[in-house]
DRENDO-1510 file (C-alpha; in Angstrom, 1 decimal, always signed):
<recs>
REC; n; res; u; v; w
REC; 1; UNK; -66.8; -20.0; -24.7 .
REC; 2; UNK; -66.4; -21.8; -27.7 .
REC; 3; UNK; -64.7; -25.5; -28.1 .
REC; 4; UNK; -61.8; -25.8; -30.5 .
REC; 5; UNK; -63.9; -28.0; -32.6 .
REC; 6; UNK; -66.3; -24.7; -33.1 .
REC; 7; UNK; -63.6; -22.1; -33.5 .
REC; 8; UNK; -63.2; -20.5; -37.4 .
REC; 9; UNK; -59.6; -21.8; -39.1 .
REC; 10; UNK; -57.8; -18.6; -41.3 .
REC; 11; UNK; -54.8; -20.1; -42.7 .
REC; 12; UNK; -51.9; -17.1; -43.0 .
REC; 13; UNK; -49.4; -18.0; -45.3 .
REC; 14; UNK; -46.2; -15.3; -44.6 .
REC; 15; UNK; -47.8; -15.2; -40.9 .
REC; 16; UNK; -44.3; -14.7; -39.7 .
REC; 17; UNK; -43.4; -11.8; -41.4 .
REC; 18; UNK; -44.0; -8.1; -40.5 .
REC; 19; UNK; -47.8; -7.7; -40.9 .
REC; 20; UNK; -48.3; -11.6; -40.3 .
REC; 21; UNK; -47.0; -11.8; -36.8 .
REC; 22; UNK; -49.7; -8.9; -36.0 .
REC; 23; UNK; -52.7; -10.2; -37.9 .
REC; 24; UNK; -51.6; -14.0; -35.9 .
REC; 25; UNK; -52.0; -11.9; -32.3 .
REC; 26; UNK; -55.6; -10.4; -33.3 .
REC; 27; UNK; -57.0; -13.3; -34.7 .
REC; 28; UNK; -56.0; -15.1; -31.8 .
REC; 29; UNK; -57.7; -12.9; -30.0 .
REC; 30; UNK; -61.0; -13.4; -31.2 .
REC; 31; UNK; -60.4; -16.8; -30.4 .
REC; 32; UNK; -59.6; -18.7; -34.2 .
REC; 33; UNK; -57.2; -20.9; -34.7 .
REC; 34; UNK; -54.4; -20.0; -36.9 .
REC; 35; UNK; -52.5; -22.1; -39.3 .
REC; 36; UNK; -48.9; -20.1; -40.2 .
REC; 37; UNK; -47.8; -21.7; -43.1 .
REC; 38; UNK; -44.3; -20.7; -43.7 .
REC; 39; UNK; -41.6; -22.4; -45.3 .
REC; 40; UNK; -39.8; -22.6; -41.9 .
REC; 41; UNK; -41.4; -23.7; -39.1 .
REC; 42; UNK; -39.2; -23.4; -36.5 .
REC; 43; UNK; -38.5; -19.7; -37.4 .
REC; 44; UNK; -42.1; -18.8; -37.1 .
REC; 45; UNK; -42.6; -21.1; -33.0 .
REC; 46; UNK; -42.4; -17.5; -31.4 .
REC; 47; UNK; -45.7; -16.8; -32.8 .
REC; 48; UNK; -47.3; -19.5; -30.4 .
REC; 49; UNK; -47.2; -17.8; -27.4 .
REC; 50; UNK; -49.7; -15.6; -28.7 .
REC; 51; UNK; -52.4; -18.0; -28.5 .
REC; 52; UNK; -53.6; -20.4; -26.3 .
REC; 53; UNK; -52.3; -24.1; -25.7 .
REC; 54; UNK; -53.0; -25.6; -29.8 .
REC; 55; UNK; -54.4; -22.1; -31.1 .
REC; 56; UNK; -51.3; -21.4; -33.3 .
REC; 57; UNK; -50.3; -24.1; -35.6 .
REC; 58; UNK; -47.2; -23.7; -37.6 .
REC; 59; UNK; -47.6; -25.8; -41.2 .
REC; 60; UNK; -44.7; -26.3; -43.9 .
REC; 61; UNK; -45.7; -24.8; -46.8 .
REC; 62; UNK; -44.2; -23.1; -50.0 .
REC; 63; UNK; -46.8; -20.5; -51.9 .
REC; 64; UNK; -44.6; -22.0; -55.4 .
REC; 65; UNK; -45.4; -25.2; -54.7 .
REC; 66; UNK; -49.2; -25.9; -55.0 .
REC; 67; UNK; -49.1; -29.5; -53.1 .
REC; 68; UNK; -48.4; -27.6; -49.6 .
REC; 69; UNK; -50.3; -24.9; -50.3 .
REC; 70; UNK; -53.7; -26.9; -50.7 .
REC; 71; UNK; -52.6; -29.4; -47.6 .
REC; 72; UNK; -52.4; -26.1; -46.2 .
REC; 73; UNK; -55.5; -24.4; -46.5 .
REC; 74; UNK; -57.6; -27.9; -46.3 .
REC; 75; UNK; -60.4; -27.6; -44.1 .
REC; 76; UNK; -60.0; -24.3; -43.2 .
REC; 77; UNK; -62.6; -21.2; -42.9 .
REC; 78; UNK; -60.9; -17.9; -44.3 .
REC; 79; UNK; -57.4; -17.9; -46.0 .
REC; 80; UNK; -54.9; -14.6; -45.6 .
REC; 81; UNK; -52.0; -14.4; -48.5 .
REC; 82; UNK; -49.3; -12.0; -46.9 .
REC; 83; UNK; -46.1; -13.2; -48.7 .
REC; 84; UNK; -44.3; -10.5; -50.8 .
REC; 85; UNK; -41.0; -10.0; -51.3 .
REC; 86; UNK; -38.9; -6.7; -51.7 .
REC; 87; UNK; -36.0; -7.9; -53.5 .
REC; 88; UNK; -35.5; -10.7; -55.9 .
REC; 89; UNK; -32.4; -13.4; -55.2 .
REC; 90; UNK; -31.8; -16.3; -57.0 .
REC; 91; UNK; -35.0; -18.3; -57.3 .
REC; 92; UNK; -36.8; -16.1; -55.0 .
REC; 93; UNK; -38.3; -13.4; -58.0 .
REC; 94; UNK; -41.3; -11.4; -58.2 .
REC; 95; UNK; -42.8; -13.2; -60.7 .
REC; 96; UNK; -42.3; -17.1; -58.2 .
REC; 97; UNK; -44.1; -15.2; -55.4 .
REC; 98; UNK; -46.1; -12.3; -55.9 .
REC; 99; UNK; -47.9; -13.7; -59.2 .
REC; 100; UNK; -47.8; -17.4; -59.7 .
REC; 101; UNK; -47.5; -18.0; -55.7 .
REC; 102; UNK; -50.4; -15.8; -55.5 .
REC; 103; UNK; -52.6; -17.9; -58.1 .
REC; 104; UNK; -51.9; -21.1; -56.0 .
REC; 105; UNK; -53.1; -19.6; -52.9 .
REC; 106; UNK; -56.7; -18.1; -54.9 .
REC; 107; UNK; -56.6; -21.5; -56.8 .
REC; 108; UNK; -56.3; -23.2; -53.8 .
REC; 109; UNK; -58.4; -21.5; -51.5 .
REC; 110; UNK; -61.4; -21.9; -54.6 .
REC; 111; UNK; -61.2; -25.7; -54.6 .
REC; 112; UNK; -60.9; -26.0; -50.8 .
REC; 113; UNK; -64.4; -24.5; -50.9 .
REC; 114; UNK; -63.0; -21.7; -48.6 .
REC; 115; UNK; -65.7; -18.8; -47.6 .
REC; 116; UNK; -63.5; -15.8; -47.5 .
REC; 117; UNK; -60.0; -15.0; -48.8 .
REC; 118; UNK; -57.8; -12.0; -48.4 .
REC; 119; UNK; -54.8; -10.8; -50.1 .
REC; 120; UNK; -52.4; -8.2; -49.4 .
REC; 121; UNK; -50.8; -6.5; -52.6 .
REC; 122; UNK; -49.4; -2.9; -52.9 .
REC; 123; UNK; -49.9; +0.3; -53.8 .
REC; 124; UNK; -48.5; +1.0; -56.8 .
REC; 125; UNK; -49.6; -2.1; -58.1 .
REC; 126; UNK; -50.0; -1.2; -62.0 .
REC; 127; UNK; -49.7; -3.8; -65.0 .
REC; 128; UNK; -48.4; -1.5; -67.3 .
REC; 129; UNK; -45.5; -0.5; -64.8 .
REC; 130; UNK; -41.6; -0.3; -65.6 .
REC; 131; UNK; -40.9; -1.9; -62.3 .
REC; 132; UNK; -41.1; -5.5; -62.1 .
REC; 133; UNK; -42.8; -5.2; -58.5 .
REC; 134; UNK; -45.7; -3.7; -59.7 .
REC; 135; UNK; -45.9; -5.5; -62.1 .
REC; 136; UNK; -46.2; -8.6; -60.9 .
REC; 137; UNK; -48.4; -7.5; -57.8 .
REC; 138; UNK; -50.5; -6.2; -60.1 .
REC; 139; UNK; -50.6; -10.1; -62.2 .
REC; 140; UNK; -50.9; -11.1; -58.9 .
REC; 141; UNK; -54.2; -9.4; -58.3 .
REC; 142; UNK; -55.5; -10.4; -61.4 .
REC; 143; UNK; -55.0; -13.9; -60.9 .
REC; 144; UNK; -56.3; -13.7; -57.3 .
REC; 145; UNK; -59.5; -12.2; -59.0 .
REC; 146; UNK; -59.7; -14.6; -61.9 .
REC; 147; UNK; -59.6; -17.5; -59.5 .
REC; 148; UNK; -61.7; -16.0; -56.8 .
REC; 149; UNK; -63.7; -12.9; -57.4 .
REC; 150; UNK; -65.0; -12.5; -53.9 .
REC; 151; UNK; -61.4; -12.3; -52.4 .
REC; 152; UNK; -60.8; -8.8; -50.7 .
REC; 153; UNK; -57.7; -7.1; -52.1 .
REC; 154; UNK; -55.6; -4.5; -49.6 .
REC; 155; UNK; -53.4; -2.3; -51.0 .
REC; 156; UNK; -51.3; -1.0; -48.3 .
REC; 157; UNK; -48.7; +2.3; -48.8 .
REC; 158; UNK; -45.5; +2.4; -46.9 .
REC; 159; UNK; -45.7; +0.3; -43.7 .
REC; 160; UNK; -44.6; +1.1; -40.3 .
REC; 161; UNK; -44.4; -0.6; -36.8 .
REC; 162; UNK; -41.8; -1.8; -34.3 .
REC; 163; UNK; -40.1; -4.4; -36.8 .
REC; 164; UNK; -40.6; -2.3; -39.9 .
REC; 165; UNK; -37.7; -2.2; -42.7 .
REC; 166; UNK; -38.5; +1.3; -44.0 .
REC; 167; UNK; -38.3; +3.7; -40.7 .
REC; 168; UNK; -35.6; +1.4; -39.0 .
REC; 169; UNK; -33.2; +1.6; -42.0 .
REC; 170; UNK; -32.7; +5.0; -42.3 .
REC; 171; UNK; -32.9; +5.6; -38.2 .
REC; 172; UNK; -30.4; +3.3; -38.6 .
REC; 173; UNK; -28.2; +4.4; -41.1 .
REC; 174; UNK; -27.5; +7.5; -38.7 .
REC; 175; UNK; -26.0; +5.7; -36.9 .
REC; 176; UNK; -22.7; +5.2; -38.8 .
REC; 177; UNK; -23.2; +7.3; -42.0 .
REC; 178; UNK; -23.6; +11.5; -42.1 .
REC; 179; UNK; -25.7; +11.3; -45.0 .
REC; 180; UNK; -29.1; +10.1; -45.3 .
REC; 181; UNK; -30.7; +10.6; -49.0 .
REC; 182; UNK; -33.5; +12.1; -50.3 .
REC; 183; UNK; -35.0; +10.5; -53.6 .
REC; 184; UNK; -37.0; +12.2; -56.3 .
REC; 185; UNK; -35.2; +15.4; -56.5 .
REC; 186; UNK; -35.0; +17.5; -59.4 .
REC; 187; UNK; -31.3; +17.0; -61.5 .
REC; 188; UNK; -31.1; +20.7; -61.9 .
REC; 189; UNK; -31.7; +22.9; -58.3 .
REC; 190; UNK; -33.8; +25.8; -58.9 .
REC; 191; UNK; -32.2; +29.2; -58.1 .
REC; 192; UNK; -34.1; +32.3; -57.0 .
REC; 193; UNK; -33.2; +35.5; -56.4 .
REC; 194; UNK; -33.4; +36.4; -52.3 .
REC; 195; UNK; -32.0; +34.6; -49.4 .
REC; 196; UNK; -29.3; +35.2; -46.8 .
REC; 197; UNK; -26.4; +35.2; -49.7 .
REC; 198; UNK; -28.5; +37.0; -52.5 .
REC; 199; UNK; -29.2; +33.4; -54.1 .
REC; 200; UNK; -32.0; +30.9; -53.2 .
REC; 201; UNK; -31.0; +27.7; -54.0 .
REC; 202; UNK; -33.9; +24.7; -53.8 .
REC; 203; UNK; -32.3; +21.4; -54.2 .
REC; 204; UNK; -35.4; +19.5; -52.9 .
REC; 205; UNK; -38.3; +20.4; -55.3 .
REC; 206; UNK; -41.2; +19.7; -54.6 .
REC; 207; UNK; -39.8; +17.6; -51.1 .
REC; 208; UNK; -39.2; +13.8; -53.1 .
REC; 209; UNK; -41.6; +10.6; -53.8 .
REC; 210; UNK; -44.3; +10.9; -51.7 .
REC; 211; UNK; -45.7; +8.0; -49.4 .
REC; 212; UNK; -48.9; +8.0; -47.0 .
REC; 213; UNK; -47.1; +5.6; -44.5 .
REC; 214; UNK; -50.1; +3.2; -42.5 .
REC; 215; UNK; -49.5; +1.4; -39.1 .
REC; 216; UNK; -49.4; -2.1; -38.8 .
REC; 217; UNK; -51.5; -2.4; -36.7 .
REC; 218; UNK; -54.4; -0.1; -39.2 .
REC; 219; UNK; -53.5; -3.0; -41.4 .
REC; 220; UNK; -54.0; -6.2; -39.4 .
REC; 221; UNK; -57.2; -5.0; -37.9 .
REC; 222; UNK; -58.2; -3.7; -41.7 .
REC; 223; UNK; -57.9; -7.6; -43.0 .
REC; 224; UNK; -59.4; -8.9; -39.9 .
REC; 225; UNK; -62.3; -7.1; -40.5 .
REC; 226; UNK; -62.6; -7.8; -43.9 .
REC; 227; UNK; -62.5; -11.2; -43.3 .
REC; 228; UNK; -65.7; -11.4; -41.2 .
REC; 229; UNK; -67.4; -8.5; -43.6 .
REC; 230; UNK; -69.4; -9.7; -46.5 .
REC; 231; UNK; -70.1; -6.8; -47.9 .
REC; 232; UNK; -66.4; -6.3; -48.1 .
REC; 233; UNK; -66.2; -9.4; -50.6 .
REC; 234; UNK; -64.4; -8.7; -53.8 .
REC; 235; UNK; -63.7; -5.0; -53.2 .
REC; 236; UNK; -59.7; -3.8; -52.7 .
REC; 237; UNK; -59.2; -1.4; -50.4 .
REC; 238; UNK; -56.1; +1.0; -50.5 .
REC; 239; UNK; -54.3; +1.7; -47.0 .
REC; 240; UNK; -53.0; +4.6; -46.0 .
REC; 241; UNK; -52.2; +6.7; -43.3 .
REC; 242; UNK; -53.8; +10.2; -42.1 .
REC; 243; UNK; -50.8; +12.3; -43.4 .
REC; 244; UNK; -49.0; +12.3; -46.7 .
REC; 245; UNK; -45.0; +13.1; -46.1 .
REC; 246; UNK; -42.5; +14.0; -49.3 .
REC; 247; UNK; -39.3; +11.9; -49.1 .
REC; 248; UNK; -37.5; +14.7; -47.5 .
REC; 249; UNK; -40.5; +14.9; -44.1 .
REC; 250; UNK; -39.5; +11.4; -43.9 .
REC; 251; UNK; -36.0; +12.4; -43.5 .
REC; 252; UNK; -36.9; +15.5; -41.6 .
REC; 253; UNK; -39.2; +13.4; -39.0 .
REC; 254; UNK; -36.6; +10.7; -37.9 .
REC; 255; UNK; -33.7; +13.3; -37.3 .
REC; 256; UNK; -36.5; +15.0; -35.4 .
REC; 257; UNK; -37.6; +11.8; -33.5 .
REC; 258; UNK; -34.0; +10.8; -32.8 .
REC; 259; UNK; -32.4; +13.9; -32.1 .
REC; 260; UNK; -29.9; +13.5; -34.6 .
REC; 261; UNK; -28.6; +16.2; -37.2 .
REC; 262; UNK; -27.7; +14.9; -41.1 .
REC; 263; UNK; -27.1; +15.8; -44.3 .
REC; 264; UNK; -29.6; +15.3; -46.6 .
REC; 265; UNK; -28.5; +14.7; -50.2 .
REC; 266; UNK; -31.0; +15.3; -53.2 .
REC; 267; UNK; -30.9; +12.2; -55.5 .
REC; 268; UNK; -32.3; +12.3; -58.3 .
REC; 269; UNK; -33.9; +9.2; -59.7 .
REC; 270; UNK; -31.0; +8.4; -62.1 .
REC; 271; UNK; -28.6; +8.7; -59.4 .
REC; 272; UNK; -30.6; +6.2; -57.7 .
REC; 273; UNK; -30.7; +3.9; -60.4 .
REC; 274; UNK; -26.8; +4.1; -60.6 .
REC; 275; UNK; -27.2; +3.3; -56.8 .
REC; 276; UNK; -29.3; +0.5; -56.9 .
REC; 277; UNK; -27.0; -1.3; -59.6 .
REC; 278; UNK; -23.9; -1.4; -57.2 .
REC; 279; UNK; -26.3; -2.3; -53.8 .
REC; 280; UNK; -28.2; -5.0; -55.8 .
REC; 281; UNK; -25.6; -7.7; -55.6 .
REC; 282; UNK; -25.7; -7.8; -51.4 .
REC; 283; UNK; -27.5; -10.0; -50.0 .
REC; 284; UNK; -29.4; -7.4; -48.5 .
REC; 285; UNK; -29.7; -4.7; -50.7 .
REC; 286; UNK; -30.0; -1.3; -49.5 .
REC; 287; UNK; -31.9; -0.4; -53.0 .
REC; 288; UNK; -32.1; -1.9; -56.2 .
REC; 289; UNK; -32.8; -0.8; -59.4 .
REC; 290; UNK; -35.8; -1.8; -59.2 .
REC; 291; UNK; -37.1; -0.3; -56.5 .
REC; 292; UNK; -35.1; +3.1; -58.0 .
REC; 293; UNK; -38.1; +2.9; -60.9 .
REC; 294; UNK; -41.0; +2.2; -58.0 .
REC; 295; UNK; -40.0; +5.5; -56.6 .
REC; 296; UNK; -40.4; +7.3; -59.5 .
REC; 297; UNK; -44.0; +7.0; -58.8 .
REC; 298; UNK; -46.3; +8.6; -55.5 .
REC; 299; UNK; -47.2; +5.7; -52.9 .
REC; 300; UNK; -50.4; +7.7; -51.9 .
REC; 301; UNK; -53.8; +6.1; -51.7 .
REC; 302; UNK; -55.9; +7.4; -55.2 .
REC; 303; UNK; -58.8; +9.7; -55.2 .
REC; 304; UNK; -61.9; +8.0; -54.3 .
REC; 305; UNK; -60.5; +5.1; -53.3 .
REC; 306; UNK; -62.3; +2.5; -50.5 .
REC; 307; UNK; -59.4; +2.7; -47.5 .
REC; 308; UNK; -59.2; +2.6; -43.8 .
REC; 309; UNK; -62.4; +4.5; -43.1 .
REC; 310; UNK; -64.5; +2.7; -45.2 .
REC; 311; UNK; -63.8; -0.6; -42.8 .
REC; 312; UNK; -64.8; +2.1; -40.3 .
REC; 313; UNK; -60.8; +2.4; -38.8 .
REC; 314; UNK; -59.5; +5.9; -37.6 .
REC; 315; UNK; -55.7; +5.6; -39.3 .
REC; 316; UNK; -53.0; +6.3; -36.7 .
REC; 317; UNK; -50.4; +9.3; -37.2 .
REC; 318; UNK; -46.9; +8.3; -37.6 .
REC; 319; UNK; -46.2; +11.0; -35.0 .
REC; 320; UNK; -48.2; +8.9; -32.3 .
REC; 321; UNK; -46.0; +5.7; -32.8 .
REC; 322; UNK; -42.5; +6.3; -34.4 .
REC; 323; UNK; -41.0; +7.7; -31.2 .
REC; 324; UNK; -41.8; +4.5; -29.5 .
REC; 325; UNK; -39.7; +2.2; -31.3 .
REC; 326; UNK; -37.2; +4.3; -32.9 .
REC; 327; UNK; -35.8; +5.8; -29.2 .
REC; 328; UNK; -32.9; +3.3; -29.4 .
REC; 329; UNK; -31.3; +5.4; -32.3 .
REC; 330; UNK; -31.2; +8.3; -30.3 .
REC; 331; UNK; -27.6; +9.5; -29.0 .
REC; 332; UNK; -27.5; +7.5; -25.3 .
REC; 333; UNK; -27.4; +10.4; -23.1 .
REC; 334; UNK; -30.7; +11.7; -24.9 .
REC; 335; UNK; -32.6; +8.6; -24.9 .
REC; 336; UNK; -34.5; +9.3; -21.6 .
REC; 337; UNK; -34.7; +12.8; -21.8 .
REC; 338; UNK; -35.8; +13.6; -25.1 .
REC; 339; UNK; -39.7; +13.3; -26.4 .
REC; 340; UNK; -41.4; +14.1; -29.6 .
</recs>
């Protein structure tokens, strides 16, 4: 078994978030030693358990601020950028984090003479894009290139997993409210002739954005891998999951999972940019307006792509691990009775 002094070091900077806390608990058990550098390190101490005695390190460090980002990555083996944000809020923007924090970290990871660097953008990453998060992932992956073309880029759709902010929410949301919305509808609902009242009345279209929603844990085990791959080096890989839903299976799928019945209300996407103005201002925004324009576009992986399969990973179905985690939203006398 090998010595500490021979184990790899990956620095993770966001290790604490969502993917990070995943990608910490299967590196550690291969045996490296992981550095989570976070801005807080006494939020991130329940990742130590994870490893053993000295095998997760938590370090200070601030992807904006390039001094703690290379005192971070010195002397380590492979580097892992995870830090993205989904809203912006005061200093904390898009462009701070997912472009010029994502130049430090390549720029960093370069002059540390590190051997392999991953970074997790997006899909929907797109330069020319009117919403200023895919925007600046996609600056983000051009700086990350332009700094260090062998880095491995994952682009990963909608994510989900026990701590996920997407399923969650709107499992949630049943929970007080009796509407749960469905974005990307057409403004005008087509009428046909035929149905139970003579009329046919389709206020869905074509079902809403669609998403290819990937596990977590498809996406931890997809950057492990491609950190001890060569041949993975300077390739992006798009992430998705087996299934592509419309945003109205989404909807359909909790209620199923949860046992719940709604109403689901067709938004179109400038009733959700109307939305996303008011919600903006919480702390915790529901929606914003900028995330009203990201939905105007499909979060499905692109034709040809390199994905899940190519790092030789069998995506898991959303259908095998929702019901696992979202049981607590069902009605209480149903939560032990009902499976999906």
């Amino acid at each position: 078994m090998p010595t500490m002094k021979d184990r790899r070091i990956v620095t993770v900077f966001g290790a604490s978030g969502f993917v990070g806390r995943h990608l910490v608990r299967r590196l550690a058990a291969d045996g490296a030693i992981v550095r989570v550098a976070v801005r807080d390190t006494e939020a991130a101490l329940f990742l130590k358990p994870m490893g053993d005695l000295g095998q997760i390190v938590p370090v200070a460090a601030d992807v904006t601020n390039r001094a703690t980002v290379d005192a971070a990555v010195a002397g380590a083996d492979a580097v892992v950028n995870l830090v993205g944000i989904l809203a912006e809020w005061g200093k904390r923007t898009f462009q701070a984090f997912h472009a010029e924090g994502a130049a430090n970290v390549a720029a960093a990871a370069r002059d540390a003479g590190i051997g392999a660097l991953v970074h997790m953008s997006a899909l929907g990453a797109d330069a020319d894009s009117q919403s200023d998060y895919a925007r600046t992932k996609a600056e983000g992956e051009a700086a990350v290139r332009a700094a260090f073309p062998a880095a491995v880029i994952v682009r990963p759709s909608v994510i989900f997993g026990p701590e996920d902010g997407f399923f969650n929410l709107f499992a949630g949301l049943t929970r007080w409210s009796p509407v749960l919305p469905v974005f990307g509808c057409p403004v005008i609902p087509a009428v046909k002739v035929g149905g139970r009242f003579g009329l046919d009345v389709d206020f869905y279209g074509d079902g809403g954005t669609k998403f290819q929603p990937v596990y977590v844990g498809d996406v931890a085990e997809a950057i492990f891998r491609a950190l001890g791959r060569p041949d993975c080096a300077g390739k992006t890989y798009e992430l998705g999951g087996p299934r592509v839903y419309g945003f109205k299976d989404v909807m359909d799928l909790i209620l199923r999972i949860i046992d719940r019945r709604r109403i689901l209300a067709p938004v179109p996407f400038a009733v959700g940019s109307i939305m996303g103005f008011f919600l903006e201002w919480w702390p915790k925004p529901l929606l914003t307006r900028d995330q009203a324009t990201l939905l105007r576009r499909d979060n499905v992986v692109a034709d040809g792509a390199l994905g899940l399969a190519d790092l030789d990973i069998v995506a898991t179905p959303a259908e095998a691990v929702l019901p696992g985690y979202l049981a607590r939203f069902r009605p209480a006398k149903r939560q032990t009775t009902r499976t999906a």
